[in-house]
C-alpha angles and dihedrals in degrees: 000000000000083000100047084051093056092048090054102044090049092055090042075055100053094040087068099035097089143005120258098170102103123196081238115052111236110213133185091242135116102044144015097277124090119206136237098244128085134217096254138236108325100354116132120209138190127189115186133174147148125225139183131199148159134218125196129176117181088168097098150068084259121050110220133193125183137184138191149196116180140181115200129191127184123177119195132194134182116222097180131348099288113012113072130182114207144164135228116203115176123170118180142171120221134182118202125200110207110181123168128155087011093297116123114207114187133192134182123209138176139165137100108320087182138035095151127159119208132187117197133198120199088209090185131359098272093024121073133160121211119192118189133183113200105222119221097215112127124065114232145123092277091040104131122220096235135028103273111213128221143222139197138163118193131199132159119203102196106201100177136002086270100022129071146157111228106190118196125195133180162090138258131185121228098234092237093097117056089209105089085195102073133099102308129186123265126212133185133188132194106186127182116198127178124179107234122195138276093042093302127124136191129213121188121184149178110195131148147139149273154182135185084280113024135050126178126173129198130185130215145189124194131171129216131202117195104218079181144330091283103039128062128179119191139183111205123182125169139172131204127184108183114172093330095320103118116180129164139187146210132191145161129175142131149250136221137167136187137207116233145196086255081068106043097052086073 
């Protein structure tokens, strides 16, 4: 219990060690990279988008074709400067095309693909670590047998006053095996973002996956308009082709956050 005090009264430390609430809102769209800041004590904010993408793999012995429309919801709090609690719903609806022989087998599934809670910690100010554990609550056609964890490290390399490097490391489970220690999943993320004028900003990145035996690797570019401070819209597309299997993506969706009494009783 001496230890478990320590650890708490170090992160209490380092929650009130530095700001994290900017006079812009970073948010984790556009893109797949999320960065190391958090939304600060007593901000609320909420990310939203749609996307659509298609797979396709003629490799095989099996040609298959998939499609996809999702909606995707986080909601982030900040319960003090540099450690934040948030939630990712998705719910899609996808449609796979299985021929072989000439056959052609097709299926249609939707549900919640996603019910995950997250708690991030901002370590130092360009450092931050995020941990997830994808809920199987619903019960759909994507709903997993086991809660499936998640991790993500977290570093911004700022180059310039408008230009930086976020890096993104870490691994998730797919929820099927009760046993968290096997064989999970790694992903990486190099994303570029500049500030452009006129209120506009660019991110281009190169991220993927990979296993002991596997690696694939996608790229994206998305582009972000600040409306205000608090409001961001943002358009993403990105494209991927890994030994003959092609997919590509779209998505567009905005961010808004809100100051609230939490915060003003500072």
């Amino acid at each position: 219990m001496k230890y478990w005090f320590v650890v708490v009264c170090v992160i209490f430390a380092f929650s009130k060690s530095f700001a994290q609430y900017g006079e812009v809102l970073a948010s984790g769209r556009p893109g797949n990279a999320n960065g190391a800041g958090t939304v600060g004590q007593g901000v609320l904010q909420f990310q939203a988008g749609v996307q659509y993408d298609e797979f396709r793999d003629n490799q095989g012995v099996n040609e298959i074709y998939q499609s996809t429309f999702a909606e995707n919801l986080v909601v982030r709090f900040g319960l003090w400067e540099t450690i934040e609690v948030s939630t990712v719903i998705n719910h899609q609806r996808t449609t796979l095309e299985s021929t072989f022989n000439g056959d052609t087998d097709k299926n249609t599934f939707t549900g919640f693909n996603t019910t995950m809670l997250r708690a991030r910690w901002a370590v130092v100010k360009n450092l931050a670590v995020q941990v997830g554990l994808d809920l199987p609550v619903l019960e759909n056609d994507f709903k997993s047998d086991y809660p499936a964890p998640k991790i993500r490290v977290m570093y911004n390399a700022p180059f310039t006053e408008n230009i930086a490097l976020t890096t993104n490391l870490g691994a998730q489970w797919n929820g099927i095996e009760e046993d968290f220690t096997r064989d999970p999943v790694g992903f990486y993320v190099f994303s570029l973002s500049c500030g452009l004028p006129a209120k506009f900003s660019l991110i281009l990145e190169s991220y993927g996956n990979f296993t002991k035996t596997s690696w694939a690797n996608s790229f994206d570019v998305g582009l972000g308009y600040l409306v205000n401070n608090d409001f961001l819209l943002d358009v993403n597309a990105g494209w991927g082709d890994n030994t003959g299997a092609s997919a590509y993506f779209i998505t567009a969706g905005v961010s808004y956050r809100m100051v609230t009494g939490f915060r003003r009783q500072k």
